[in-house]
C-alpha positions in Angstrom: -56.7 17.6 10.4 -55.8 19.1 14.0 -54.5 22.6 13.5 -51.2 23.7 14.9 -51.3 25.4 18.4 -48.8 27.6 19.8 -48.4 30.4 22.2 -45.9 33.1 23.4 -45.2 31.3 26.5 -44.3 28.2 24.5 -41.6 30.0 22.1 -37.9 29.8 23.8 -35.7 32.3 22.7 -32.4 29.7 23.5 -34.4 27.9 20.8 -34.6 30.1 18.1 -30.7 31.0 18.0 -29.6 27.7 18.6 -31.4 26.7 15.5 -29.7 29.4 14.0 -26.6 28.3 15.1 -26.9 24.9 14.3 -27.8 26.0 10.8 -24.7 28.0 10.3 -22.1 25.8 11.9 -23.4 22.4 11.1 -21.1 19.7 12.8 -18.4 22.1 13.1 -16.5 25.6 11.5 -14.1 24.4 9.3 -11.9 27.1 8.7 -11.4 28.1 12.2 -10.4 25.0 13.3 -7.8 24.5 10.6 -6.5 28.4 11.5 -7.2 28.9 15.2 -5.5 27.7 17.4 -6.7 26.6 21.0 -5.9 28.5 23.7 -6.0 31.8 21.3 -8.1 34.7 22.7 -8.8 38.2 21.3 -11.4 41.3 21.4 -13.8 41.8 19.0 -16.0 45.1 18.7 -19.0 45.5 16.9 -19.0 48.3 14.6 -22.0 50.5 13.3 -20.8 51.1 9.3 -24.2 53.8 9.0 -26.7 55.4 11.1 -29.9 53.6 12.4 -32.1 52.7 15.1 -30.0 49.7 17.6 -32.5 46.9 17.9 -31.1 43.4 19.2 -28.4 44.1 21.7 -29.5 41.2 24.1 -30.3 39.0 21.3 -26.4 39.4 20.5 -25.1 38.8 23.8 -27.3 35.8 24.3 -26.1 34.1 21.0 -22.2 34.8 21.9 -23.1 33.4 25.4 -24.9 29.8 23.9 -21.7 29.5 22.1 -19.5 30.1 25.1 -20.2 31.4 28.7 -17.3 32.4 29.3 -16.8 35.3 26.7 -17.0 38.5 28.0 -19.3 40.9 25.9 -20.0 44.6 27.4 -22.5 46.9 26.0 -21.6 50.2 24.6 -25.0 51.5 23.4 -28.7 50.3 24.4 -31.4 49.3 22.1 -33.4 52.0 21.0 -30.3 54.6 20.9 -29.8 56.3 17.3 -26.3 55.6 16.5 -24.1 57.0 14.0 -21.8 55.5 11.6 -18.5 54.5 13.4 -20.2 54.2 17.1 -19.0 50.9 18.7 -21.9 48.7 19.9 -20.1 46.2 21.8 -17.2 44.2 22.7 -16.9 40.8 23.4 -13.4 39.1 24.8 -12.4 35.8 24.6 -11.6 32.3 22.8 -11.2 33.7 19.6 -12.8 30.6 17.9 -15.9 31.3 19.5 -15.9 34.5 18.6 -15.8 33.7 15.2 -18.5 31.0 15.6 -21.2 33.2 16.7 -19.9 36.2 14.5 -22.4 35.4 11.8 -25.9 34.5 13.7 -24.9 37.7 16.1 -24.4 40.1 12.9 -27.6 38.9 11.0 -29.9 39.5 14.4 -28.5 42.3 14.7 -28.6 43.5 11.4 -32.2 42.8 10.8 -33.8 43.8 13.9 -31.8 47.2 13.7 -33.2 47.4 10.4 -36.9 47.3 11.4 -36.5 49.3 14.3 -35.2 52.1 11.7 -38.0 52.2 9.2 -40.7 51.6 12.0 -39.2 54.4 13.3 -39.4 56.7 10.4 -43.1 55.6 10.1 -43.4 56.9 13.6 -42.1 60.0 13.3 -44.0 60.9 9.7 -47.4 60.6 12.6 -45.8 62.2 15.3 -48.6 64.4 17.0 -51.5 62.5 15.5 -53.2 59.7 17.7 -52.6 57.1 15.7 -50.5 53.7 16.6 -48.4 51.9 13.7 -48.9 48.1 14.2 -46.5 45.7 12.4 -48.3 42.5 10.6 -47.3 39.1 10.9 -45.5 39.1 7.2 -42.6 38.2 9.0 -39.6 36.3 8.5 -40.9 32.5 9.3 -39.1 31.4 13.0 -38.0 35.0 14.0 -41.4 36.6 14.5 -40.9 37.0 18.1 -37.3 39.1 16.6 -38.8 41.3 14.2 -41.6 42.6 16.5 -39.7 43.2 19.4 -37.6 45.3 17.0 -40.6 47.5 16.2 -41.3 48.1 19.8 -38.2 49.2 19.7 -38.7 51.4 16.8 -42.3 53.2 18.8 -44.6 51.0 17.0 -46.9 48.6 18.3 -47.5 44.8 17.6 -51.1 43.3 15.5 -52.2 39.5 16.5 -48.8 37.9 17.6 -50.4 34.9 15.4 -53.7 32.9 14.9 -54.2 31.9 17.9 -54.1 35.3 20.0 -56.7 37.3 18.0 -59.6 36.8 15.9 -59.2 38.6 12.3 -61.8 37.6 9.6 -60.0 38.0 6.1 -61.5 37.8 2.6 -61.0 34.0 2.4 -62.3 33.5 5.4 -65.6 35.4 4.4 -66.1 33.4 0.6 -65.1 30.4 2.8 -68.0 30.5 5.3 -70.5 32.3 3.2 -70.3 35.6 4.0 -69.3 38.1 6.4 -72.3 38.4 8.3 -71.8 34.5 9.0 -68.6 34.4 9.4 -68.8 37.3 12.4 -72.1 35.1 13.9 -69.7 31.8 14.2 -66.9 33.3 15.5 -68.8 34.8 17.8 -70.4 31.8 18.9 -66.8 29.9 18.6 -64.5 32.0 20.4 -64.3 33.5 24.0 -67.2 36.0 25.1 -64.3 38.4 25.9 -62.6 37.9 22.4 -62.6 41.1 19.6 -63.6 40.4 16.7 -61.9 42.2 13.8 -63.2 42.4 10.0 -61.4 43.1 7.1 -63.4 45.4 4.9 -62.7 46.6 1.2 -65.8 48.7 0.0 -68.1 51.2 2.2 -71.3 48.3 1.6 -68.6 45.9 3.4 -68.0 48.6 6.1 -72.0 48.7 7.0 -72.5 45.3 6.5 -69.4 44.5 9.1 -71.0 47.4 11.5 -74.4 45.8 11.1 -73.2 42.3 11.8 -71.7 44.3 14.8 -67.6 43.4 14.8 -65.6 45.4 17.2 -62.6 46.6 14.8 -62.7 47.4 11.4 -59.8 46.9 9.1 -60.1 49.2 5.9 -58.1 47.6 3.4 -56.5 49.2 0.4 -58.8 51.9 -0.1 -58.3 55.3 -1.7 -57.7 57.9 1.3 -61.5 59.4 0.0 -63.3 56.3 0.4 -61.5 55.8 3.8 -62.4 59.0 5.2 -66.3 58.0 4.2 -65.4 54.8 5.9 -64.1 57.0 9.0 -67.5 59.0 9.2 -69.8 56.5 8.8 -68.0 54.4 11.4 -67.6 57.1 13.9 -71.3 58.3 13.2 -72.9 55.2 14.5 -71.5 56.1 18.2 -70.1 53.6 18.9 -66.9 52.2 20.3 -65.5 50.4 17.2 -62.1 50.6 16.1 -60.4 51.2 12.8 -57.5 50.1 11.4 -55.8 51.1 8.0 -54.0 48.7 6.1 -53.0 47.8 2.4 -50.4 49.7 0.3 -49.9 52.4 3.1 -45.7 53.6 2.3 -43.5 56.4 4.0 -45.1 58.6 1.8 -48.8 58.4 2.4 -48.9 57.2 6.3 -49.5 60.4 7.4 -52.6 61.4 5.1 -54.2 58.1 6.0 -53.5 58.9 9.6 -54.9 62.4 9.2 -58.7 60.4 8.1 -59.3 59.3 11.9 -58.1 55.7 11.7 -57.0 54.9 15.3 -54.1 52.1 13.5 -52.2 51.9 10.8 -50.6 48.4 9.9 -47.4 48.4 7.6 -46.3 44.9 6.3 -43.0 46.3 4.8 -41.4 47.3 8.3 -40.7 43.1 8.8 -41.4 42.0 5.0 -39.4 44.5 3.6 -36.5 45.7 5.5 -33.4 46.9 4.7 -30.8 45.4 7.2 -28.5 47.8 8.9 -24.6 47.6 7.5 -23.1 46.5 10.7 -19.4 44.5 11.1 -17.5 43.1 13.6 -13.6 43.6 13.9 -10.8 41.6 15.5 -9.0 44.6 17.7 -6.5 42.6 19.6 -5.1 39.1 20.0 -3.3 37.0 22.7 -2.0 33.8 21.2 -1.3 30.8 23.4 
């Protein structure tokens, strides 16, 4: 069976929220049509209801804007701002029916990507001063990936593997699948681009030699106690060589920073996309001109 190829270049964002839209209005919005009349034009704002990272500004604009082009939306605070409950993000002007139309899709962008940018931030901030990068994973929600991790560049973290086909990351499953992790490291070697990392995920400290003997560039330690993984750390790091090392598996607010304190050079957190906590965000009707 031919596997599924994709790349960054062949994801439209027009796409994504049109699907969205499609989904949520179907073959039309009922109850506007039976309230609003045409001709009828207001101003909404978009209201901040607590405090969090902004993540998804342009996202918004561009799903009021598929809707109609005419609307009028004008930015009151920029991605990556910290915003307080009661700030106003934006305002958009126009047919009020469109308004309404996009008023859902717009919020639950919003509201998600302001949410990962928030707790990606916090994870930030709890290493602040160590060199270490937080990477998101890709436990994302299925057709927004390209959302939630430009929300954790907003939040100051970094981005893993976009997907399978921009990075080569050999798993448990693929290791009892092809025999072992030595052999597994030698095919993808020999399968993949001469230029191409290869990256190991590795559980015990014999896993960690055998991956640095079968030489793979980036070493992912996963769900071990922070002892083992500073022993990981040293043995790695005693070899000389360049390798990297990332830290990943059961790795919360409350632990990032000890982990980053071993000598990992990345830490990947799966709840900053998987786990989020959308930001409490509404959008108010402030004014009206009826036809």
């Amino acid at each position: 069976m031919a596997g599924f190829k994709t790349s960054l270049k062949d994801i439209n964002i027009d796409s994504l929220i049109k699907n969205a839209l499609s989904e949520d209005i179907g073959n039309g919005d009922i109850t506007t049509s039976a309230i609003i009349p045409e001709g009828h034009s207001s101003k909404a704002v978009i209201i901040a209801k607590e405090g969090f990272i902004l993540a998804g500004i342009p996202y918004v604009e561009r799903t009021f804007k598929l809707i109609d082009s005419s609307l009028k939306f004008r930015t009151k605070k920029r991605d990556g701002s910290m915003v307080r409950s009661g700030a106003s993000l934006a305002e958009i002007s126009g047919d009020t029916a469109s308004l309404l139309k996009a008023e859902r899709v717009a919020l639950n962008l919003l509201q998600r990507l302001s949410g990962i940018a928030t707790i990606t931030r916090s994870f930030v901030e709890r290493v602040k001063g160590l060199s270490v990068k937080i990477l998101d994973t890709r436990k994302t929600a299925p057709g927004l990936r390209i959302f939630d991790k430009y929300a954790v560049r907003v939040g100051g973290g970094y981005n893993h593997r976009f997907g399978l086909f921009d990075g080569v990351l050999i798993k448990d499953n693929h290791i009892s699948a092809s025999g072992g992790l030595k052999k597994a490291v030698k095919l993808a070697r020999l399968n993949t681009h001469h230029l191409t990392k290869i990256e190991a995920e590795v559980k015990t400290i014999k896993e960690v030699k055998e991956a640095l003997s079968a030489g793979v560039d980036i070493l992912m330690l996963d769900n071990m106690s922070i002892e083992k993984m500073k022993r990981a750390v040293e043995i790695i790091r005693s070899t000389g060589t360049d390798n990297l090392i990332e830290a990943s598996g059961n790795i919360g607010i409350e632990n990032v920073r000890a982990v980053a304190l071993t000598g990992v050079d990345f830490i990947s957190i799966g709840a900053i996309t998987h786990s989020v906590s959308s930001a409490d965000i509404s959008m108010r009707i402030k004014s009206i001109h009826a036809p």
